[in-house]
C-alpha positions in Angstrom: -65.5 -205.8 52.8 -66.7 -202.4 50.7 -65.4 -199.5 52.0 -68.0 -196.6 52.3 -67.1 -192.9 51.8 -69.0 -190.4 53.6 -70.2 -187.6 51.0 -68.6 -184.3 51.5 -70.1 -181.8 53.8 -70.2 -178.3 52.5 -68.3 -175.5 54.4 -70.3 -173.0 55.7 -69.7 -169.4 54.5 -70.4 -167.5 57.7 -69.4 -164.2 56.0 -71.8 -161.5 56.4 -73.7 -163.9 59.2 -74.5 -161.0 62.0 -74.8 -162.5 65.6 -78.2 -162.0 67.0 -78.7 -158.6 69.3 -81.9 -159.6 70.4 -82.5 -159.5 74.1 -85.0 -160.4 77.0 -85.9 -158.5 79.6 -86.7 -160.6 82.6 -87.8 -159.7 86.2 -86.0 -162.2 88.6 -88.1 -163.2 91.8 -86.6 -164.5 95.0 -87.9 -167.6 94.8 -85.8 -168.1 91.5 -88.6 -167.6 89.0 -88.1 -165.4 86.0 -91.0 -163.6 84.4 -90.1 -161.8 81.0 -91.0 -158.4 80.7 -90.6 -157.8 76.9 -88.1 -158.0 73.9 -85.8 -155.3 72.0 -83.8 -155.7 69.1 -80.7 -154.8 70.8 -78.8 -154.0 74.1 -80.0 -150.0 74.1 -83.2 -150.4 73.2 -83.6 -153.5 76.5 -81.7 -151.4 78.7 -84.3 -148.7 78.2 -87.0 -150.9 78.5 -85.7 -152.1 81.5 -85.0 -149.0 83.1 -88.4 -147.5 82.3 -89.9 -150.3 84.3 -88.2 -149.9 87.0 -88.4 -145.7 86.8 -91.8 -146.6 86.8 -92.2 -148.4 89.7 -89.7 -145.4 91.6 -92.3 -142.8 90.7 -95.6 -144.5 91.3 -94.7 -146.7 94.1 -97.7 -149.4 92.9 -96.6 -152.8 91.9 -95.5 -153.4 88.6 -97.6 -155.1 86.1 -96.4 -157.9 84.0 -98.7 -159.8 82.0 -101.9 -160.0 84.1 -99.9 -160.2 87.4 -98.8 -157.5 89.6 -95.6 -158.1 91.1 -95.0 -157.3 94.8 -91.7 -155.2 95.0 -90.4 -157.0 97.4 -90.5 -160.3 95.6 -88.2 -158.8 92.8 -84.6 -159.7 93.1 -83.5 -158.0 89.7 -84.1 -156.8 86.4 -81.8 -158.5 83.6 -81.1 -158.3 80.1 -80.9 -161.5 78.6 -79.0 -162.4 74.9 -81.2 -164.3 72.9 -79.0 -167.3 71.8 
């Protein structure tokens, strides 16, 4: 019986790695759909995003566009900032 040795795996260096700040911004619907609204580099800049959207909304009153569909107000649930893993 020949005994087989596994080659050795390299350690990863993960020095200097910087975790991704990327986030979503998604509008959640009561029916449990999602619908992303955009991207941003980081947690500020989505935050903004996401509270521009919804300022928005508070000082026209019309239903929010996303994409090509207008969302009725009462169908959204939330506004969330999602890490991009």
């Amino acid at each position: 019986m020949a005994v087989v040795e596994a080659p050795e795996r390299p350690t990863l260096q993960r020095e200097g790695w910087i975790a991704t700040e990327v986030r979503r911004i998604v509008v959640r619907l009561s029916d449990g759909e999602t619908v992303q609204v955009g991207t941003a580099p980081n947690r500020y800049g989505a935050l903004v995003l996401a509270r521009s959207m919804i300022e928005e909304y508070e000082r026209t009153g019309e239903w929010p566009l996303v994409g090509d569909r207008l969302l009725s107000p009462e169908a959204i649930v939330s506004v969330d900032v999602v890490r991009v893993r």
